[in-house]
N, C-alpha and C positions, 0 to 999 in steps of 0.2 A: 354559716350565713355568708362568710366574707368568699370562701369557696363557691358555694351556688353566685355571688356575683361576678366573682371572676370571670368562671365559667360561659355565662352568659353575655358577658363583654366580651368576651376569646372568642365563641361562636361570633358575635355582632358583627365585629371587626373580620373575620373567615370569609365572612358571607358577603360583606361588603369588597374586599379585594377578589373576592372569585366572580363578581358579577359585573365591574368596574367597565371591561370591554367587552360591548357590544356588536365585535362582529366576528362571531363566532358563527360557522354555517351547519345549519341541518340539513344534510346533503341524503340524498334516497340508499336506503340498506342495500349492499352490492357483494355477489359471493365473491368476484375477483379472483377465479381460479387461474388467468392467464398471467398474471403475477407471479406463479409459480410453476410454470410450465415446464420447468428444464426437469424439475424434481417428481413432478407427474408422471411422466414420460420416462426417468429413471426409476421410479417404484411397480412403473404396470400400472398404473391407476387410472392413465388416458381414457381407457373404454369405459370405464365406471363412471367419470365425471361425462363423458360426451354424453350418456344415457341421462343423467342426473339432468345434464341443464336440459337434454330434450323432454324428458320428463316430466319437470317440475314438482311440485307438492314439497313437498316433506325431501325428495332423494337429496337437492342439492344441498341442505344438511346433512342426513349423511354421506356422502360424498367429503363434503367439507370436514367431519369428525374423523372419516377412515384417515385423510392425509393428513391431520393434526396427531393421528395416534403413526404416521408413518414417519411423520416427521421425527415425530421424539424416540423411536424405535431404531433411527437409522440418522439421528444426530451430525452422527461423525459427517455423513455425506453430506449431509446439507446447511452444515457449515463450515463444511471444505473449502478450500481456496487454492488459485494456484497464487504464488508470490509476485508482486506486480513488478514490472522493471522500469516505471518510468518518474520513482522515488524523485522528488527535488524539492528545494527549499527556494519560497520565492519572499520576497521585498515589497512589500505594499504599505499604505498608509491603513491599518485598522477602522474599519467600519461599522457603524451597531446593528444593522439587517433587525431595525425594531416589528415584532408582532402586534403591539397593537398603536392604538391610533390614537393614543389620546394626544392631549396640544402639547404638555411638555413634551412627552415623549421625541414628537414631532417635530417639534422645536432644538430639541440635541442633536436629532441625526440630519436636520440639515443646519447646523453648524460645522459637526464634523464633516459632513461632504464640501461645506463651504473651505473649511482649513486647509483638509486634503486637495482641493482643485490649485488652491495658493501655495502649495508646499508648505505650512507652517505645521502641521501637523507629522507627530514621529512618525516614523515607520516601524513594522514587524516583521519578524520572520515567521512563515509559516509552512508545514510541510504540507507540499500538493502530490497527489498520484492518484492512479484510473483504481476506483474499486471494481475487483472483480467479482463484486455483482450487481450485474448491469439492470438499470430501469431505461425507462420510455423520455428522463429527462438527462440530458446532459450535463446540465448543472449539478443536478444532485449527485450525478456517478465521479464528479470529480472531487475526490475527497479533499476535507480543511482541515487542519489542526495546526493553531497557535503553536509554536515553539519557545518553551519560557529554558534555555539551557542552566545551570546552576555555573557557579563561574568554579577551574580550575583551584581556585585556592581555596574554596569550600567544599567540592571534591575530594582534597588531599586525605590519603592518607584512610580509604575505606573502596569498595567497589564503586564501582559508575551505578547510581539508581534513578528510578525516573519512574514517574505517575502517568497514567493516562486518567484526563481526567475529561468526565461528560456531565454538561446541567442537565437541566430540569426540560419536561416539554414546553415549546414556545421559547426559547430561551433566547435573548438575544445575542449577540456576538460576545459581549465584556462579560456578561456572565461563569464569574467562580475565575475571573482570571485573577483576582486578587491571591485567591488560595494557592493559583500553579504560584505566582510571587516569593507568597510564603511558604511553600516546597522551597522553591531556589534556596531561603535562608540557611534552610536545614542540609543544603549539598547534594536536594534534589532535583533534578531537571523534572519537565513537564509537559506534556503535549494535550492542550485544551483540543478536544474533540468535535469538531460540527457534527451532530447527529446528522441521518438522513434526513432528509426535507426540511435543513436547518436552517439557519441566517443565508450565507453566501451560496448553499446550496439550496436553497427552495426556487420552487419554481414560480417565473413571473407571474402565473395565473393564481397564485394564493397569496393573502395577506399574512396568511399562521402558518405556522407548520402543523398543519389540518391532514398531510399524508404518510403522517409518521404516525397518527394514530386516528382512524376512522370507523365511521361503518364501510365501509371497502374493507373487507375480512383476509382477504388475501393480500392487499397492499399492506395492512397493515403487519401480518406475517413476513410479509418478505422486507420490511422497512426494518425488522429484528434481525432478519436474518444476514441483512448489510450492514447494521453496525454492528454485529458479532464479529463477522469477517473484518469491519473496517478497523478495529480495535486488536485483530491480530498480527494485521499487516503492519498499523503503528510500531507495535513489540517488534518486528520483524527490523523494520528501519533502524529502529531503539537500539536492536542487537549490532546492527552493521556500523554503527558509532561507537562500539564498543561497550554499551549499557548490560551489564549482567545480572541486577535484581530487579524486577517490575511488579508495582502495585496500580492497583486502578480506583478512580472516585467516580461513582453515580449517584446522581439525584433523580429523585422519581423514577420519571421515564428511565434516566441515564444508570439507575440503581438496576433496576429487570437488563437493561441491557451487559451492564455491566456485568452481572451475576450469570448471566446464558456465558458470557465469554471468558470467566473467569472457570465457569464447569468446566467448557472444551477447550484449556488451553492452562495447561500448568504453569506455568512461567508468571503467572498472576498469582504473586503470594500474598500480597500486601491488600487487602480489600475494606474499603469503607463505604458502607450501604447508606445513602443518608434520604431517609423515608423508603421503607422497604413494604412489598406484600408478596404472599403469597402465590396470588393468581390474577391474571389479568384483567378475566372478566370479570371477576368483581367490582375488580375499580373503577372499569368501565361503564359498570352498572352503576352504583352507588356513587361514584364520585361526585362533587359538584363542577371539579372544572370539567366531568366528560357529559355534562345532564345533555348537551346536543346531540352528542353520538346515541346515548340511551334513548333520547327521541326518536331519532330515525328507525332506531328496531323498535322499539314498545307501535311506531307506524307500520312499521312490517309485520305486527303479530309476534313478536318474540317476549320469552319469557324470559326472567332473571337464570333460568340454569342453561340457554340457550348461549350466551357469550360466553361462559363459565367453558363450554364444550368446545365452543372453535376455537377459541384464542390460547388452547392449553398445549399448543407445542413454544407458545413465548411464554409462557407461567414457571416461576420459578422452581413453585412445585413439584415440574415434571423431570427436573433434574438436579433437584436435592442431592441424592446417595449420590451421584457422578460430583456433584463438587466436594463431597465429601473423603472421596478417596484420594485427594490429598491434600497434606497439612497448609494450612495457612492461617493469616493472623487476619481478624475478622474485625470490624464496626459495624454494627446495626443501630442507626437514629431514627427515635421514632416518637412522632406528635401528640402528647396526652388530649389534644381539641381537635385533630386531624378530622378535617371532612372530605377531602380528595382520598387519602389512604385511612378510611379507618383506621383507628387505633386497632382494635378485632383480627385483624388482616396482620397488621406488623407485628402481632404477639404469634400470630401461625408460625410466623418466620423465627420469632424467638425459640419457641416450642418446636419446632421441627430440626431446627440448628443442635438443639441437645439433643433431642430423638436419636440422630446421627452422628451424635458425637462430637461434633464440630463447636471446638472455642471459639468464642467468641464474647465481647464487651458490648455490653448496649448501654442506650441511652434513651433519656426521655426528656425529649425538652418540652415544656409549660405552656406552647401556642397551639399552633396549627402548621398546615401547610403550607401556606402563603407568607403569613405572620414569619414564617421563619425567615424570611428573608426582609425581615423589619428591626429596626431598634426597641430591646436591645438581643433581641433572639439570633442575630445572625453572629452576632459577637462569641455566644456562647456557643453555638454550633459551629463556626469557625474552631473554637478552642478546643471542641472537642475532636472535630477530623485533624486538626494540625498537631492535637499532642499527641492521638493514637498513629497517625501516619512517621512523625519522628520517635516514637518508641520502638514502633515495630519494623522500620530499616534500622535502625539503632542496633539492634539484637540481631537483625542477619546480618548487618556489619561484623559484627563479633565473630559471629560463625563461618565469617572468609574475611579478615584481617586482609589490606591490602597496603603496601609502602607508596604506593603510589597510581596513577591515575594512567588507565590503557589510551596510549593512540588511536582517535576514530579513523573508520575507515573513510576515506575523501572520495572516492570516487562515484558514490551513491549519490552524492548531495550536489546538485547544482543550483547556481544562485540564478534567479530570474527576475529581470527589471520589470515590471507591471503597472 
């Protein structure tokens, strides 16, 4: 009894924070193949898609399935990068870039622009550089990630490590900066990551970050396919300060993203999933924060197995066995009330994690999705990314023992007044 009320209170409360903000747009179902055009054009697929869209019917689905099964087939290419060279750390007064609109909300982020105009408000450092992969916005191609450095005397005496960490979709700016924090404790450094079409990088014609994940099928592809890259470019930076172990944290969204860049890029040993699935479009389908996106196609005539098929070169799914060839130390968190990630969906990921072999600790916290980011579930979920994240640099500590802490390299980092 006391179970079935919980239950229905956990939902209550789910339902009621997923539905809180109202401006949320149902925007028309869009194949968006020119979103990925560089990669069309390198697989041969040009003349297939120019038929498809003259075409219509049915082709520009498959059109869209052949380049989601070329994507995952030819990975490596397409989320290649070259190394950016315009690396620099700049000085600003931290901003919330809030998604939605409610009056508190509203009310905090013009106080803190009130601060900042008066200088009363700190400053941060944050690393900026051009992602090379370019969109149609400027903002968004200019990458953000908070700098939380760990200081030299908590350092001592082990390798240089450091987390990339990404929230949830929608996220504001201060989101999960607490956790880079408490990294720092443990003599972790941190680079909180703006996803694409994030706070500092969304573009002035959205209120959300609505083009990080749409019915725009191809934006939405290629808004993965920039925070793959943009999170290797991070490590990249990471290494030129002299950082030699990297772990990474996603939530949600920032979990799939995390996990595509964790497959193609070994240097990510340290990994904590927190709300994980399997496949994208399911969640897209079924979720409640994406019921606007599911609008817009169930209005184009699509069916539940129809997102299932396009969005499977971001589905973690489609490159399981590639993260599995090689070793690392895993988290997977996941919500026994979850209505955005089914629960169903994060047990695939359990289940397929052993399938492959791959160790890994899970967890299951007693809310939801949302919820988790409420009293007291954020406490407990905190506890658990922060004591698997210092156990397991912990033990590759051990397995390269170091007297002392490398010289970064200075020349990469320039400081900029803003």
């Amino acid at each position: 009894m006391l179970g079935k009320l919980y239950s229905r209170w956990m939902y209550a409360w789910e339902t009621a924070l997923t539905t809180r903000d109202e401006n949320r747009v149902v925007r028309p179902m869009e194949w968006g193949f020119d979103w990925l055009d560089d990669f069309i054009d390198a697989v041969g697929l040009r003349g297939d898609v120019e038929r498809a869209e003259r075409d219509g019917g049915s082709a520009p689905e498959e059109a869209m399935a052949a380049l989601n099964e070329a994507i995952v087939r030819e990975s490596d290419a397409f989320f290649a990068y070259e190394r950016p060279d315009d690396f620099r750390l700049e000085e600003r007064a931290p901003l919330l870039f809030p998604t939605n609109v409610r009056p508190e909300t509203l009310r905090r982020d013009a106080e803190l622009k009130q601060r900042a105009e008066s200088g009363k408000l700190k400053t941060a450092q944050f690393l900026r550089f051009t992602s090379p992969v370019r969109t149609a916005y400027p903002e968004n191609d200019t990458v953000n990630a908070r700098w939380y450095p760990a200081t030299d005397e908590r350092m001592q005496g082990k390798p240089r490590q450091a987390m990339v960490v990404m929230p949830q979709w929608n996220a504001d700016a201060f989101s999960h900066n607490i956790l880079c924090s408490l990294f720092n404790r443990f003599g972790i450094s941190a680079l909180r990551l703006s996803k694409p079409f994030h706070d500092i990088r969304r573009p002035a014609e959205t209120e959300r970050s609505d083009y990080a994940v749409s019915s725009n099928i191809g934006r939405t592809i290629a808004a993965g396919r920039q925070a793959v890259v943009d999170v290797r470019c991070c490590l990249d930076w990471l290494e030129s300060q002299g950082y030699e172990q990297f772990g990474i944290l996603g939530t949600s969204l920032g979990s799939c993203y995390a996990f595509m860049a964790s497959a193609h890029d070994a240097r990510l040993r340290v990994n904590a999933f927190n709300h994980a699935s399997m496949t994208f479009g399911d969640v897209v389908w079924t979720g409640q924060s994406t019921r606007h996106i599911r609008a817009a196609f169930e209005q184009a005539g699509m069916t539940p197995a129809q997102p299932y098929r396009l969005f499977s070169s971001i589905s973690p799914a489609s490159y399981m066995e590639r993260f599995a060839e090689h070793a690392k130390r895993v988290l997977v968190i996941h919500a026994k009330y979850d209505l955005t990630f089914l629960p169903k969906y994060s047990e695939q990921v359990l289940a397929n994690f052993a399938k492959n072999g791959i160790e890994f600790v899970s967890k299951v916290l007693p809310c939801g999705h949302y919820t988790t980011g409420e009293f007291p579930y954020k406490f407990i979920d905190g506890w658990y990314i922060g004591s698997f994240v210092y156990s397991a640099f912990r033990d590759f500590a051990r397995e390269q023992p170091r007297s002392g802490t490398a010289e970064p390299e200075s020349e990469t980092t320039e400081m900029v007044e803003r």
